[in-house]
N, C-alpha and C positions, 0 to 999 in steps of 0.2 A: 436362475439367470446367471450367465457368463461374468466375470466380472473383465472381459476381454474390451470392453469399453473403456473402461476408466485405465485401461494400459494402451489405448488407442494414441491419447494426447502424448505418452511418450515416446513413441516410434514415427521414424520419420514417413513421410509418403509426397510425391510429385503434385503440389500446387493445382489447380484447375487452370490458372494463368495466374500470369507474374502480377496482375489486378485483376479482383474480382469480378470486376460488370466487365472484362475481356474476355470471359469465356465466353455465352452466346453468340456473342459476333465473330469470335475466332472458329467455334465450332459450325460455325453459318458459312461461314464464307471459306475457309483454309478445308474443311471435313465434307462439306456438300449435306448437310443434315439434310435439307431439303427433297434431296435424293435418296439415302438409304434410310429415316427414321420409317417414311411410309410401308417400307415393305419388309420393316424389323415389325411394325406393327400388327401388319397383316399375318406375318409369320407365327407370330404370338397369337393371334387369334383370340382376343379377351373376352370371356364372357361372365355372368351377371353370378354365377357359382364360385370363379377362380378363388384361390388365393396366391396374389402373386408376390413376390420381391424381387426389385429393384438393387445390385449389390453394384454399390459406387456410383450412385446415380447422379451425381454432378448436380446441378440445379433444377432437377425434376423434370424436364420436357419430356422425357418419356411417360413417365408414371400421370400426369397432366396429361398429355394424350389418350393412355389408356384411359384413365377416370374419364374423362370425357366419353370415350367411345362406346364403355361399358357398364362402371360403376363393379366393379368387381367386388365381391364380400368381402375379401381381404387385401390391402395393398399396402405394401411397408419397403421405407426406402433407406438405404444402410450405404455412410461415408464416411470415412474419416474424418472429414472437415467439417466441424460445427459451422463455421462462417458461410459455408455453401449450401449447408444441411437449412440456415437460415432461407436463404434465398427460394431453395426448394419448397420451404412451407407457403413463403409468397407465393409464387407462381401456380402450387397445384390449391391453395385455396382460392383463387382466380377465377378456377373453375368448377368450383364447387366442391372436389374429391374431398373424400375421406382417408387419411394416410397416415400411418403410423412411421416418426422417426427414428431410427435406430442408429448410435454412434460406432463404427467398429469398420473392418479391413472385409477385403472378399474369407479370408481366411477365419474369422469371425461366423462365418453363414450358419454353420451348422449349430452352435452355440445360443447366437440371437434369434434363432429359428424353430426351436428345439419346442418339439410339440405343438407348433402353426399349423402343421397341415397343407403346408404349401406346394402347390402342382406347379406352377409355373414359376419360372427363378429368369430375371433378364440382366443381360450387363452391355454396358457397350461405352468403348471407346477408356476402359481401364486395363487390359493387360499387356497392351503392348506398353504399359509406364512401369512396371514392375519389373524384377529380377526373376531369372526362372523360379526359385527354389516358391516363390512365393503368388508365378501362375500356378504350377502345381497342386501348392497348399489350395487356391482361392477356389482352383477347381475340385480339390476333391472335397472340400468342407460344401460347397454349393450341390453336388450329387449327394453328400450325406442332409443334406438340409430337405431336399424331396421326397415326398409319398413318392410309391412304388410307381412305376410307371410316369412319376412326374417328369417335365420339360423345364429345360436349358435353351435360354435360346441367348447368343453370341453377337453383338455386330461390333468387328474391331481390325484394326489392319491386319492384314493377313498375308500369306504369300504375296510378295512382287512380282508378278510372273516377265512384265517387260524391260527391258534397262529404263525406258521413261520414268515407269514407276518405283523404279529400284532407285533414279537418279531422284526424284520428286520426295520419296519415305524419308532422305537423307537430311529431310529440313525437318520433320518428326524424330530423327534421333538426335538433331542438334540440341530441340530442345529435352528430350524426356531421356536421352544419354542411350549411348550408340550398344553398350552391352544388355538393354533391356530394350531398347526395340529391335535389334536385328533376327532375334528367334523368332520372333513375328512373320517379319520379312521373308524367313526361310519357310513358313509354314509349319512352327513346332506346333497351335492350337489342336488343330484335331486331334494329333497322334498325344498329347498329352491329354484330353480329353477320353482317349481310349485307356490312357495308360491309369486314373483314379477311377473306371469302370463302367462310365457313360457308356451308351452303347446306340447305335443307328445314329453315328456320327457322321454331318454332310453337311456341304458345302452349298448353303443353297443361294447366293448371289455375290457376285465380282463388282465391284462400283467404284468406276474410277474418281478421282477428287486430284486436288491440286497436291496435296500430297502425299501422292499415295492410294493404291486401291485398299478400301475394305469390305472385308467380307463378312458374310454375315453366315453363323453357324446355328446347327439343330442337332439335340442331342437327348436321349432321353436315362433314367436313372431304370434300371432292371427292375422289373414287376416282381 
């Protein structure tokens, strides 16, 4: 085991919200969860073999979906924030799952991973709060975290393609700071996903929201 935990608590990282119970209803209502979780879901495709993780999973709606849908053999969810990592045990024991918590960064994955066996790796709605240097790391420590042919799957803002949306993202870099979401905005995901080795890198849905489209990504680690 990494000891990349216990140096989690000393490195900084962007808040879930400026108060804890504002996430959900910020992410409901500003993000349109309602609209892209479903078909980050579907993307993902869970089933009763997976072993999946969850890197920076905010207060578990995702992983709580899945354990619902499928009960996967392995499901482990990985965030900096102990205080949200709490919440997240709430919520996904709710519904019954089984989940293992892991404290640590995207950059962490391959580390707290190491030897899980994990095929499906999900994130959503964390890289566009980061600096490049450190999508980079989250993405290639998350391809080194996957069995051969395992899956990546992405839902996070992504290109802007209209001025709307370009004009709408600019209230998401107000808050998460305008040098770490504007790579986003330009589209760097994929091609940095190509660039740590993922490969059958696409773009498989545009979803507008109040601020900001995001898109959701598929990618898989070389067999």
């Amino acid at each position: 085991m990494s000891d990349e935990p216990a140096r989690a608590a000393t490195r900084d990282y962007v808040p879930a919200a400026p108060q804890l119970w504002l996430y959900d209803f910020l992410v409901a209502v500003l993000a349109r969860e309602s609209r892209w979780r479903p078909a980050l879901l579907q993307q993902i495709d869970p089933k009763a073999e997976d072993s999946i993780a969850d890197i920076g999973c905010g207060t578990g709606t995702l992983l709580a979906l899945i354990g619902r849908t499928a009960r996967p053999a392995v499901l482990i969810e990985i965030d900096p924030d102990q205080a949200i990592l709490e919440r997240a045990r709430r919520k996904v024991a709710e519904v019954g799952a089984r989940v293992e918590f892991q404290v640590g960064y995207a950059g962490d994955a391959a580390a707290l991973l190491d030897g899980r066996r994990i095929n499906k790796i999900v994130s959503s709605l964390v890289f566009h709060q980061v600096p490049m240097p450190e999508k980079r790391a989250g993405l290639a420590a998350m391809c080194a975290a996957l069995v051969p042919g395992g899956e990546v799957h992405v839902a996070d803002y992504g290109l802007q393609r209209t001025a709307l949306m370009r004009r709408l993202f600019r209230i998401v870099g107000a808050g998460d700071g305008y040098e770490n979401t504007e790579p986003n905005a330009r589209g760097v995901l994929p091609e940095l996903m190509k660039e740590v080795g993922l490969r059958r890198v696409e773009e498989t849905a545009v979803i507008p929201t109040p601020t900001g489209s995001i898109s959701l990504y598929r990618a898989e680690r070389a067999a």
